[in-house]
N, CA, C and O atoms as a Tripos MOL2 file, in Angstrom:
@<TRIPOS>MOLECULE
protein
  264   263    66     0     0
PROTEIN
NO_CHARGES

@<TRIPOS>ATOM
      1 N          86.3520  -80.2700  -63.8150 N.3       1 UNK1
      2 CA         87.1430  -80.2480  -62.6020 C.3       1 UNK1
      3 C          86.2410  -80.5550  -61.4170 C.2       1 UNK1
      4 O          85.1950  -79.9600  -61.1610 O.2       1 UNK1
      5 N          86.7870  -81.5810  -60.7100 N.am      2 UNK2
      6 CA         85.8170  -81.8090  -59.5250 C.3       2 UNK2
      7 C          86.2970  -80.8880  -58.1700 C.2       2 UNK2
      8 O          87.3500  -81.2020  -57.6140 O.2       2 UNK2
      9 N          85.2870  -79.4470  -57.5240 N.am      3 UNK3
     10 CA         85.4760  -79.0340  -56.7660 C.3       3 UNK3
     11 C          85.9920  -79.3330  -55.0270 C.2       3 UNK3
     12 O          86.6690  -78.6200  -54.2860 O.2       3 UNK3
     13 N          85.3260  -80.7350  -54.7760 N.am      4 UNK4
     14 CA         85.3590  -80.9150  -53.6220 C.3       4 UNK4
     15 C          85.0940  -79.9980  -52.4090 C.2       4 UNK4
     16 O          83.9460  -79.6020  -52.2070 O.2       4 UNK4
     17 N          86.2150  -79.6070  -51.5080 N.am      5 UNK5
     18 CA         85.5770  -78.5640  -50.4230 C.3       5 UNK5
     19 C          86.2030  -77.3530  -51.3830 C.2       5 UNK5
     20 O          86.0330  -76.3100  -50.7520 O.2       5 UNK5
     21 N          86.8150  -77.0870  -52.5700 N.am      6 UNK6
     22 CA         87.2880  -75.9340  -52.8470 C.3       6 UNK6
     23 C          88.1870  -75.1480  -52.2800 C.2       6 UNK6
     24 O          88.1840  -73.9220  -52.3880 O.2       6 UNK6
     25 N          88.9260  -75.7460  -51.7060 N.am      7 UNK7
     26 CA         90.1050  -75.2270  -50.8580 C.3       7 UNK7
     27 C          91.2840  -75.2890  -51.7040 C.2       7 UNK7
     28 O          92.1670  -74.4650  -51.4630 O.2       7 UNK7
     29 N          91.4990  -76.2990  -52.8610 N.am      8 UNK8
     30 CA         92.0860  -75.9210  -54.1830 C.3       8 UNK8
     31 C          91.8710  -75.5590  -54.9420 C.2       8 UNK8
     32 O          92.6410  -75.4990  -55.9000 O.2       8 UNK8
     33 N          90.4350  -75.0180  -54.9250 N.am      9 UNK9
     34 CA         90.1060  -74.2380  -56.6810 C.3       9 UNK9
     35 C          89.8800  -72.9380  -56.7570 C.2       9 UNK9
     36 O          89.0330  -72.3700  -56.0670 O.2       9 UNK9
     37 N          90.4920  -72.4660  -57.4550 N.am     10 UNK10
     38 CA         90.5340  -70.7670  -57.2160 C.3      10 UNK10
     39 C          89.5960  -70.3160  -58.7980 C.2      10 UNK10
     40 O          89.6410  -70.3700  -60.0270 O.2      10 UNK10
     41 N          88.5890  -69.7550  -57.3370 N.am     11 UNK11
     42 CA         87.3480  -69.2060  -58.1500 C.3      11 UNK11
     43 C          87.2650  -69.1130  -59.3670 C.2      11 UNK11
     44 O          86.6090  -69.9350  -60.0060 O.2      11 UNK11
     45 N          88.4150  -67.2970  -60.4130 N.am     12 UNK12
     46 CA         88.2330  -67.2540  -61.1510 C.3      12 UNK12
     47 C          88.9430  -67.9270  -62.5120 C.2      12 UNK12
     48 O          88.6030  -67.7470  -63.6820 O.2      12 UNK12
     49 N          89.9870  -68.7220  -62.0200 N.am     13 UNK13
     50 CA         91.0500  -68.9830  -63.0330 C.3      13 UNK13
     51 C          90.4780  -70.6880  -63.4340 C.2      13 UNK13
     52 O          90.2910  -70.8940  -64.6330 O.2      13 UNK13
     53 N          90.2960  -71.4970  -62.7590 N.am     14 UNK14
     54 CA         90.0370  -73.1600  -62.7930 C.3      14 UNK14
     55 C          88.7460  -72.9260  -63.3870 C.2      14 UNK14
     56 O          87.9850  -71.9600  -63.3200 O.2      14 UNK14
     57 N          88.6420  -74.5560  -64.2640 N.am     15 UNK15
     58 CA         87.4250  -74.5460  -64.9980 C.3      15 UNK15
     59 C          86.8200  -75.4160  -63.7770 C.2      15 UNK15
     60 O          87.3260  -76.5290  -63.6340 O.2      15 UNK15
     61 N          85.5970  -74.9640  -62.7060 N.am     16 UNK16
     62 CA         84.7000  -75.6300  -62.2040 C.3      16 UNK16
     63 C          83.6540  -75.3430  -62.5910 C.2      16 UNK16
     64 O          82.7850  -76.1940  -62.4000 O.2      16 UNK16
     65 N          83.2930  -74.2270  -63.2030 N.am     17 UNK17
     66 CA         81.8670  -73.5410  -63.7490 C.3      17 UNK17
     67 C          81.0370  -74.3960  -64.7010 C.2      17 UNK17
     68 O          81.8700  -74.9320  -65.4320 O.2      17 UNK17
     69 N          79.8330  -74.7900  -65.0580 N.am     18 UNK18
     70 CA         79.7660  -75.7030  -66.4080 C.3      18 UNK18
     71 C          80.0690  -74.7280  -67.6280 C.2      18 UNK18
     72 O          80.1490  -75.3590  -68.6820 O.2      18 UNK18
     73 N          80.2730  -73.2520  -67.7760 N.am     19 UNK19
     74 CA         80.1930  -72.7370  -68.7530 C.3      19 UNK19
     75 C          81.8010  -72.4330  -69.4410 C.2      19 UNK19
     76 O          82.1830  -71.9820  -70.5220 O.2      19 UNK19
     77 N          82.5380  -72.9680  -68.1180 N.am     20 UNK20
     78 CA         84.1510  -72.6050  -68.5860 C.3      20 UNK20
     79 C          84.7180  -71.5410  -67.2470 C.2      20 UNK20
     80 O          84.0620  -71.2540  -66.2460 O.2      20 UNK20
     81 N          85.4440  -71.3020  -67.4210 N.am     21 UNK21
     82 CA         86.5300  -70.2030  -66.3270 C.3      21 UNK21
     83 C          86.0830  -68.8150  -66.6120 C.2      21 UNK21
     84 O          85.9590  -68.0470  -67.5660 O.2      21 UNK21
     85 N          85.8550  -68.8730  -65.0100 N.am     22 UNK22
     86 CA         85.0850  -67.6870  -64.9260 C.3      22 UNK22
     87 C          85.7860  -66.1760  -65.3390 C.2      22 UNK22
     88 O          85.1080  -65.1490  -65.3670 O.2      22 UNK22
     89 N          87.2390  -66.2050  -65.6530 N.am     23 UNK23
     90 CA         87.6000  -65.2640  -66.0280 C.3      23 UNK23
     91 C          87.5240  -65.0610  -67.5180 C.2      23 UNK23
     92 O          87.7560  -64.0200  -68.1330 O.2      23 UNK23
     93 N          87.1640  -66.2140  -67.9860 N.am     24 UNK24
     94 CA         87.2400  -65.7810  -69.7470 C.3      24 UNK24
     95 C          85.9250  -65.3370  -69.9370 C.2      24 UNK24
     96 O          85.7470  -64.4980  -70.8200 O.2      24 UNK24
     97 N          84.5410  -65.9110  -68.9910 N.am     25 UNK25
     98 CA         83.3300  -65.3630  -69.2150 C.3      25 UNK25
     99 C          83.0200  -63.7260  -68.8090 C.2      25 UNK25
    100 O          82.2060  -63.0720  -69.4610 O.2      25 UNK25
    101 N          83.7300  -63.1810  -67.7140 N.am     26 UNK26
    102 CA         83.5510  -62.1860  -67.2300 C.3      26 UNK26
    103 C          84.5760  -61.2040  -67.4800 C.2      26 UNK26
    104 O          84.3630  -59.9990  -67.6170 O.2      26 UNK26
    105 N          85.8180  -61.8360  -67.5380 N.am     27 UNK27
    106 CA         86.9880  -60.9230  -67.8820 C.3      27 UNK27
    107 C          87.0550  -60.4910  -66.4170 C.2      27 UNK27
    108 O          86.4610  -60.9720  -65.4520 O.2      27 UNK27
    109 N          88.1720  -59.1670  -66.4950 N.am     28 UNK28
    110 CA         88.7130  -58.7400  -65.2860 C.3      28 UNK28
    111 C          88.0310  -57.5990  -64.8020 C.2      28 UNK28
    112 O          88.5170  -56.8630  -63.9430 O.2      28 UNK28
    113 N          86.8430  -57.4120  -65.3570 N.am     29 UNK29
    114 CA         86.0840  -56.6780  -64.6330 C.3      29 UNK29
    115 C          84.9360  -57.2780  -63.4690 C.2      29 UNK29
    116 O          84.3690  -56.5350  -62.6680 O.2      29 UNK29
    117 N          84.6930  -58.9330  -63.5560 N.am     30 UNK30
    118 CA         84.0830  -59.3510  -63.0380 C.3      30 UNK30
    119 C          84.7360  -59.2080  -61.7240 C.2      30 UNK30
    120 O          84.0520  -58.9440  -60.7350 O.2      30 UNK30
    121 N          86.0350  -59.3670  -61.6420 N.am     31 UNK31
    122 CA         86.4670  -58.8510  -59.9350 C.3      31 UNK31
    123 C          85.8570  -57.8310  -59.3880 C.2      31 UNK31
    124 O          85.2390  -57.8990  -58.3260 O.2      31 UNK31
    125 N          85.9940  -56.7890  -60.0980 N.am     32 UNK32
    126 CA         85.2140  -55.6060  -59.7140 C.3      32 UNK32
    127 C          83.7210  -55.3080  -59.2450 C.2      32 UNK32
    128 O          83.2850  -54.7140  -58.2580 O.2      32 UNK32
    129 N          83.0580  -55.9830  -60.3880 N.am     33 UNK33
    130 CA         81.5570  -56.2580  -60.0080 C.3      33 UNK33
    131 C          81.0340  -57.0900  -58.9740 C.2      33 UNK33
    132 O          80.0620  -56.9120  -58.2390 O.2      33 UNK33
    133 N          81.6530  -57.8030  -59.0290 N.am     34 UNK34
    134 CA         81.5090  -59.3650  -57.6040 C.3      34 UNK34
    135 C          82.2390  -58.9150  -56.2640 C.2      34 UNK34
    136 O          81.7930  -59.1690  -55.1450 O.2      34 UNK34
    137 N          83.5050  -58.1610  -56.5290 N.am     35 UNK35
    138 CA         84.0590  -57.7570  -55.3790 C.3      35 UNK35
    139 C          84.8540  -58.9940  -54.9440 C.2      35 UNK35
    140 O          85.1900  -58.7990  -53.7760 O.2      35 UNK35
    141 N          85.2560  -60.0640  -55.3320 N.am     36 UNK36
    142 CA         85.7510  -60.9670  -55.4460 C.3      36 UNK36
    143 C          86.9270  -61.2570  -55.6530 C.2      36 UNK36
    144 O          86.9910  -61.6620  -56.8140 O.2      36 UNK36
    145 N          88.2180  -61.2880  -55.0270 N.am     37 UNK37
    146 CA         89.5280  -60.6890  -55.5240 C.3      37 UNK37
    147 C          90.2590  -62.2310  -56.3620 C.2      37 UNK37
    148 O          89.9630  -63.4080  -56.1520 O.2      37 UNK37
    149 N          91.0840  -61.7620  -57.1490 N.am     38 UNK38
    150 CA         91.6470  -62.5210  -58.3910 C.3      38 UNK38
    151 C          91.8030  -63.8440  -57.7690 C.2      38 UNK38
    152 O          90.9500  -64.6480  -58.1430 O.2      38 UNK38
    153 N          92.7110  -64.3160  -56.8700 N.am     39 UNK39
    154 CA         93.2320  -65.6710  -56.5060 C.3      39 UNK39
    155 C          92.6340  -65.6920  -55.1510 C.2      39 UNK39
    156 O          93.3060  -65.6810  -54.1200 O.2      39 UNK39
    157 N          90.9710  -65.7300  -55.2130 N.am     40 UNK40
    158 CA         89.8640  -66.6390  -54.0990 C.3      40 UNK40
    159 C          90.0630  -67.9680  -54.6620 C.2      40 UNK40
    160 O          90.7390  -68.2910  -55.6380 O.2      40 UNK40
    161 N          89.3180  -68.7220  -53.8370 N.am     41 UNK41
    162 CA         89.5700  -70.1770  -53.4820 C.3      41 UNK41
    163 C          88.0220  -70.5320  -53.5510 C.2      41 UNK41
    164 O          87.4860  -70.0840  -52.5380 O.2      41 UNK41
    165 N          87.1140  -71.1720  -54.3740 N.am     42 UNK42
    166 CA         85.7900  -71.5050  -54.4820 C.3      42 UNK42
    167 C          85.0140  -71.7300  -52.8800 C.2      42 UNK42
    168 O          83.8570  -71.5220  -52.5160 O.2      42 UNK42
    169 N          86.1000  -72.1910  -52.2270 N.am     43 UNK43
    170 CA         85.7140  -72.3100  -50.4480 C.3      43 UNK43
    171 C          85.9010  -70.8360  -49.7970 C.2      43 UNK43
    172 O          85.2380  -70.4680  -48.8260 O.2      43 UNK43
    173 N          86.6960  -70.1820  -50.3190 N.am     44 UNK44
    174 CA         86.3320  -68.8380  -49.5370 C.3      44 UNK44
    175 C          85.4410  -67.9370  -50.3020 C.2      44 UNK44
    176 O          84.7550  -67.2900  -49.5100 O.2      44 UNK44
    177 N          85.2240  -67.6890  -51.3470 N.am     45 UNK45
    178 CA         83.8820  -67.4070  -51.7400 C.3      45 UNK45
    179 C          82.4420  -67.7950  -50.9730 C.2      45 UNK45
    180 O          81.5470  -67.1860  -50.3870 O.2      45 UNK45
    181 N          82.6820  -68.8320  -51.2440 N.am     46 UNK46
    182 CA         81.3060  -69.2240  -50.0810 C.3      46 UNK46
    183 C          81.3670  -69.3420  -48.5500 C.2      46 UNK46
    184 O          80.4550  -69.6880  -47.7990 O.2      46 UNK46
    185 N          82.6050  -68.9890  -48.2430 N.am     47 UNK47
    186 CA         82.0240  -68.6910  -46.6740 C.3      47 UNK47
    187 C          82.2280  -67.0050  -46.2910 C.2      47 UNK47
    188 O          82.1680  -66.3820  -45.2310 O.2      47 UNK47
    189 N          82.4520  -66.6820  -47.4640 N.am     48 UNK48
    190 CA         82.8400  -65.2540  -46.6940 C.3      48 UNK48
    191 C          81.6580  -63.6420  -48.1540 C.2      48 UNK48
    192 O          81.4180  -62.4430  -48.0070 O.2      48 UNK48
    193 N          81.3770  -64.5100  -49.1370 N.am     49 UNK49
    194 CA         81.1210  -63.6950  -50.2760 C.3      49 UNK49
    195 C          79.2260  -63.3200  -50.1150 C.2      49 UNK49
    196 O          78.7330  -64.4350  -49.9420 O.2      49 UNK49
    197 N          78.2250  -62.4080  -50.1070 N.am     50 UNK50
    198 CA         76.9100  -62.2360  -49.2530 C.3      50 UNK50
    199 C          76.7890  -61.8360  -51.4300 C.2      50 UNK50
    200 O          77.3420  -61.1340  -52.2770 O.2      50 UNK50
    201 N          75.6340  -62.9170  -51.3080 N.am     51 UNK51
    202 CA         74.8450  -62.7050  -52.4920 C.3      51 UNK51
    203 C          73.6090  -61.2640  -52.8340 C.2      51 UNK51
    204 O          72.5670  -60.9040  -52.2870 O.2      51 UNK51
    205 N          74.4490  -60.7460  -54.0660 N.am     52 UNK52
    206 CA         73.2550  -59.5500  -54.2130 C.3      52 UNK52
    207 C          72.6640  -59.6810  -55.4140 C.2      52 UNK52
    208 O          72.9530  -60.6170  -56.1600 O.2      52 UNK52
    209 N          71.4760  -58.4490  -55.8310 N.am     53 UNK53
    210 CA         70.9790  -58.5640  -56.9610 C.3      53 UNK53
    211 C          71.5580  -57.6040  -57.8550 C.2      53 UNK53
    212 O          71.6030  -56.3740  -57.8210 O.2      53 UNK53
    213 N          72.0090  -58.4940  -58.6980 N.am     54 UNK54
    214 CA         72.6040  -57.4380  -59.9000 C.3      54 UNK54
    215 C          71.8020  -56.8920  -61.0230 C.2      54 UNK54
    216 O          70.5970  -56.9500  -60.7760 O.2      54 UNK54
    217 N          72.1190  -56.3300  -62.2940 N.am     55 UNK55
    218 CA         71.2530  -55.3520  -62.5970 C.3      55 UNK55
    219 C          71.9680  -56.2150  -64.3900 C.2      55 UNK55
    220 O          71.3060  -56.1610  -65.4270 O.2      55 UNK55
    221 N          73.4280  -56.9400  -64.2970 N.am     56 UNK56
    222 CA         73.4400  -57.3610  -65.2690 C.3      56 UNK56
    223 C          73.8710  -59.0440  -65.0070 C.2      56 UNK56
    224 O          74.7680  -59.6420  -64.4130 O.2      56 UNK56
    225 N          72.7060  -59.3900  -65.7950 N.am     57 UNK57
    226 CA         72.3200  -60.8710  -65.5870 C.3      57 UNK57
    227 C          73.4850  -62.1470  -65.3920 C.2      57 UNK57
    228 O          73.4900  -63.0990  -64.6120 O.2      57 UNK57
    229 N          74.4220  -61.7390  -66.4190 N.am     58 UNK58
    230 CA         75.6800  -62.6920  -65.8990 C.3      58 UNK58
    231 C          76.0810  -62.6200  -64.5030 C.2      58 UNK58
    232 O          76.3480  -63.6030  -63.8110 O.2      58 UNK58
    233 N          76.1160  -61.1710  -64.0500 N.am     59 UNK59
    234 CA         76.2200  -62.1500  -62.4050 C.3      59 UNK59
    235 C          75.8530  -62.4060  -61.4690 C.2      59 UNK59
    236 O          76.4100  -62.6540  -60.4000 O.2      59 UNK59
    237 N          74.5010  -62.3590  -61.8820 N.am     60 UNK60
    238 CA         73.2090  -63.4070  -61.0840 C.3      60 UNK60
    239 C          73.1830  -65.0640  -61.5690 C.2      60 UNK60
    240 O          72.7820  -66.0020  -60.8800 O.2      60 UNK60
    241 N          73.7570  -65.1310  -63.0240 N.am     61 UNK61
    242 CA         73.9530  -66.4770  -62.8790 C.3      61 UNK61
    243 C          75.0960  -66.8770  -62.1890 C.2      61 UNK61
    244 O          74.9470  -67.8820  -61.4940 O.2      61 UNK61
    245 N          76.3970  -66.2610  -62.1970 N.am     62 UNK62
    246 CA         77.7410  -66.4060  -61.5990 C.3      62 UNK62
    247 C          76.8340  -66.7010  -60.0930 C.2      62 UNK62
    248 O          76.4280  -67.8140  -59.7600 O.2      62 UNK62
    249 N          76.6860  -65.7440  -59.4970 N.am     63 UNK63
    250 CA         76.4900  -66.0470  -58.3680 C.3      63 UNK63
    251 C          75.3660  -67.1370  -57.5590 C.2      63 UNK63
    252 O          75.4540  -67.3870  -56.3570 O.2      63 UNK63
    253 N          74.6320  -67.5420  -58.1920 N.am     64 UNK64
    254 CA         73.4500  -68.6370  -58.3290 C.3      64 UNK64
    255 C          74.0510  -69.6190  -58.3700 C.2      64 UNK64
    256 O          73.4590  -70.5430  -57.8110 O.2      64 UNK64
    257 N          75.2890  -69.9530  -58.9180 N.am     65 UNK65
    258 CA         76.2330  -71.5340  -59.3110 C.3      65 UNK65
    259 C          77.0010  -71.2270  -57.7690 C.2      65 UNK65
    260 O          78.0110  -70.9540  -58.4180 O.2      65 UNK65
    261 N          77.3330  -71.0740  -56.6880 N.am     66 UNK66
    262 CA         77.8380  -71.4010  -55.3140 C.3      66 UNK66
    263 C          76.9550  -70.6860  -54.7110 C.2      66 UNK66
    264 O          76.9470  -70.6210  -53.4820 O.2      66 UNK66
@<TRIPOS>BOND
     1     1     2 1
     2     2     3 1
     3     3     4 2
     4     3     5 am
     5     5     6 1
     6     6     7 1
     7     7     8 2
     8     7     9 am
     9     9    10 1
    10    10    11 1
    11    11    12 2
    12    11    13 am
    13    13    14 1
    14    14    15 1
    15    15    16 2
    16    15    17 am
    17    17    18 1
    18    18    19 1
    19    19    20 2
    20    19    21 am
    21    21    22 1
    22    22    23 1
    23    23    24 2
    24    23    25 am
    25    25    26 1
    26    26    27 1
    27    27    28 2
    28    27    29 am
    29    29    30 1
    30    30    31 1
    31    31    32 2
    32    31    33 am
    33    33    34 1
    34    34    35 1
    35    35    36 2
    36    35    37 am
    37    37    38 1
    38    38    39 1
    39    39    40 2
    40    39    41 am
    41    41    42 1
    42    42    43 1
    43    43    44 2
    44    43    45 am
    45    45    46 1
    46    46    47 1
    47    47    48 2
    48    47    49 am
    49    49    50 1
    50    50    51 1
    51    51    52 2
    52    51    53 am
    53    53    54 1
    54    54    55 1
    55    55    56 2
    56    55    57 am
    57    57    58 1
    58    58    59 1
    59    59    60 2
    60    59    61 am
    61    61    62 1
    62    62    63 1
    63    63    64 2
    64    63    65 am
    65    65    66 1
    66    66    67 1
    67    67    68 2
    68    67    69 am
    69    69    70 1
    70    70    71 1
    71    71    72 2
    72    71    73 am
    73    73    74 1
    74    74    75 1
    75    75    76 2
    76    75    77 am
    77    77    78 1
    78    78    79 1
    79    79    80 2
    80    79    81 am
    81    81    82 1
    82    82    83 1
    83    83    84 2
    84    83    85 am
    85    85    86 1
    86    86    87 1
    87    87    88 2
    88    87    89 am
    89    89    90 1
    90    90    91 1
    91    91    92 2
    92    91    93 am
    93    93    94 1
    94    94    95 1
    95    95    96 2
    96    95    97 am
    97    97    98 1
    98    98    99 1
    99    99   100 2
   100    99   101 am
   101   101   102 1
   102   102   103 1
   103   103   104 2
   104   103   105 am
   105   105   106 1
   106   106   107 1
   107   107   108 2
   108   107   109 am
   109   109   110 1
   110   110   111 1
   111   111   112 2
   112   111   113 am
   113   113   114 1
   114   114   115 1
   115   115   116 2
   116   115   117 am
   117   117   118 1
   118   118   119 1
   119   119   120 2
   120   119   121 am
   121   121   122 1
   122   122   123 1
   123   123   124 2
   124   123   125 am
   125   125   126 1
   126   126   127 1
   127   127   128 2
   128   127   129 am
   129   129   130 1
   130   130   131 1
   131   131   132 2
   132   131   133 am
   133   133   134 1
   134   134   135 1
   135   135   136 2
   136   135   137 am
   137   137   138 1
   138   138   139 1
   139   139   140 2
   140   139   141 am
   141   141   142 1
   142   142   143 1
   143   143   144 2
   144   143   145 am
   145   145   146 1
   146   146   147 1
   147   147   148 2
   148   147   149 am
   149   149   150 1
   150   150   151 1
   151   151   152 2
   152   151   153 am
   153   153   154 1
   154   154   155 1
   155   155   156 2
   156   155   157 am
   157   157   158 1
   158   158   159 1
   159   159   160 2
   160   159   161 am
   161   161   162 1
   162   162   163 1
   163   163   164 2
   164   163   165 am
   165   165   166 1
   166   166   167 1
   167   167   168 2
   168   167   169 am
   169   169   170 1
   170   170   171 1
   171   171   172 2
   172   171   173 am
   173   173   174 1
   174   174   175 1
   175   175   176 2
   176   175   177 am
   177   177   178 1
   178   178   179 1
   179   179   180 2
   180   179   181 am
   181   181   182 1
   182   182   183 1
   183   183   184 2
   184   183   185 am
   185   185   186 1
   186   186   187 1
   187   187   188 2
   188   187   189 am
   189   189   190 1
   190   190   191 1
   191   191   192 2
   192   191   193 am
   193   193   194 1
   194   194   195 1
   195   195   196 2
   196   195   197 am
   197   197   198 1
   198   198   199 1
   199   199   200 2
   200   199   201 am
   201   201   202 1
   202   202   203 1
   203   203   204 2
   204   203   205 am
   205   205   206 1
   206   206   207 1
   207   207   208 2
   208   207   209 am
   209   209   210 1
   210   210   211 1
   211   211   212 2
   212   211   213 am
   213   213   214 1
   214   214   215 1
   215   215   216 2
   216   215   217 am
   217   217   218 1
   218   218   219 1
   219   219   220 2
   220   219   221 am
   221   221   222 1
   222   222   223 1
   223   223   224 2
   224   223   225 am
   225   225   226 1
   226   226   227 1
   227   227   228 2
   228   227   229 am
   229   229   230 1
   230   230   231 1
   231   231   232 2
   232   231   233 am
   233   233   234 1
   234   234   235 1
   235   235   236 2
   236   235   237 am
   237   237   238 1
   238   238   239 1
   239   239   240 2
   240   239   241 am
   241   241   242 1
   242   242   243 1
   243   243   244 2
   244   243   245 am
   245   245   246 1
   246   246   247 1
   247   247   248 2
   248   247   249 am
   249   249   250 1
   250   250   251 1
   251   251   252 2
   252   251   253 am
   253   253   254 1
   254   254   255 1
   255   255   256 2
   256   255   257 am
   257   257   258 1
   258   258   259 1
   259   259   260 2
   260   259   261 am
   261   261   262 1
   262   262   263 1
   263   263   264 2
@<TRIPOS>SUBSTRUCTURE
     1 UNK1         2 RESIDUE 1 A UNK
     2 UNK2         6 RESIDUE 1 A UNK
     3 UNK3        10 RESIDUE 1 A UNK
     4 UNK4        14 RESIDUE 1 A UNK
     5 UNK5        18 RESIDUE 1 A UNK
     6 UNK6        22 RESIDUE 1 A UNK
     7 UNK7        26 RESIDUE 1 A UNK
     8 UNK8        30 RESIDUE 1 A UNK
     9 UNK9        34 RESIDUE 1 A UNK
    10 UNK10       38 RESIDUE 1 A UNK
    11 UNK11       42 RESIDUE 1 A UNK
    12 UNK12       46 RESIDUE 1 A UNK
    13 UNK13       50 RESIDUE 1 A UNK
    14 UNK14       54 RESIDUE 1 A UNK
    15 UNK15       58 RESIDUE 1 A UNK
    16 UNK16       62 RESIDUE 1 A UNK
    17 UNK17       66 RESIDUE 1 A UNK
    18 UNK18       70 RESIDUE 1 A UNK
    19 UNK19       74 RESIDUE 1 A UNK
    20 UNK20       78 RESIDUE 1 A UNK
    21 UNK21       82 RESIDUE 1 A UNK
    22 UNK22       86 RESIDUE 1 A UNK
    23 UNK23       90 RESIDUE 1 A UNK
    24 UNK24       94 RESIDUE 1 A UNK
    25 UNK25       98 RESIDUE 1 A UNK
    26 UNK26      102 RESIDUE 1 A UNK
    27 UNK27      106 RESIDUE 1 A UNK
    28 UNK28      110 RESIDUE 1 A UNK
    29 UNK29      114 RESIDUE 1 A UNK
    30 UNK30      118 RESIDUE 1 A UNK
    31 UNK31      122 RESIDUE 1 A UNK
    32 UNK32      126 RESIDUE 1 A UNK
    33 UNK33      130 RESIDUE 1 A UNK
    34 UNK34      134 RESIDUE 1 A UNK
    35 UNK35      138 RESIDUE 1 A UNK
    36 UNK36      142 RESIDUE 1 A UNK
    37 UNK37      146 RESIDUE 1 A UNK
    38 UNK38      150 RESIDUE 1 A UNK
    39 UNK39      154 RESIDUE 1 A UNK
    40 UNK40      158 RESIDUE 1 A UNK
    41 UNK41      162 RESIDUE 1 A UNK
    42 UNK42      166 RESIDUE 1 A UNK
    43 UNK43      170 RESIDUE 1 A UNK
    44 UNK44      174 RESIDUE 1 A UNK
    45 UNK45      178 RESIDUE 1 A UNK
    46 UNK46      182 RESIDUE 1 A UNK
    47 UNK47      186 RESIDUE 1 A UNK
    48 UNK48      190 RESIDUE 1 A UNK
    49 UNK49      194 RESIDUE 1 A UNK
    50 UNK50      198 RESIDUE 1 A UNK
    51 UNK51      202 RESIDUE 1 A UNK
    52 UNK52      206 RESIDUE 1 A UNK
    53 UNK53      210 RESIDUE 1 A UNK
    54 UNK54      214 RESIDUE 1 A UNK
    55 UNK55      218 RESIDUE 1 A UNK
    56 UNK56      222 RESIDUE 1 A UNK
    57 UNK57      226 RESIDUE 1 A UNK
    58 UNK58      230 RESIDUE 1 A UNK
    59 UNK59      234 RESIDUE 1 A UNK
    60 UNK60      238 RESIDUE 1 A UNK
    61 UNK61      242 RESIDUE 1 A UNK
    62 UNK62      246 RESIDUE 1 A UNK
    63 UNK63      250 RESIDUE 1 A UNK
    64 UNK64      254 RESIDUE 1 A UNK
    65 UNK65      258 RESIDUE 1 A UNK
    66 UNK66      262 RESIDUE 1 A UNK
């Protein structure tokens, strides 16, 4: 899927990731951990989402890919 500005791709459901959709990798707890709510938009993630260090490695890569 080509992202463009991401104003149509919603974070966790669309395959933009190279590894696949981020909800089948993380499941529905990754909302929780990321703080990231279900139907974001890959463009509001990145203007509004402040990168931290996590403690389990998937979502330091999640968050490393935007």
């Amino acid at each position: 899927m080509e992202v463009s500005n991401g104003k149509s791709t919603v974070f966790w459901y669309d395959h933009w990731y190279s590894l696949g959709r981020l909800i089948d990798i993380t499941g529905e707890i990754g909302f929780i951990d990321l703080g990231i709510p279900k139907l974001s938009t890959v463009e509001s993630v990145l203007c509004t989402q402040r990168r931290k260090r996590h403690r389990v490695e998937i979502w330091n890569r999640v968050e490393n890919t935007y």
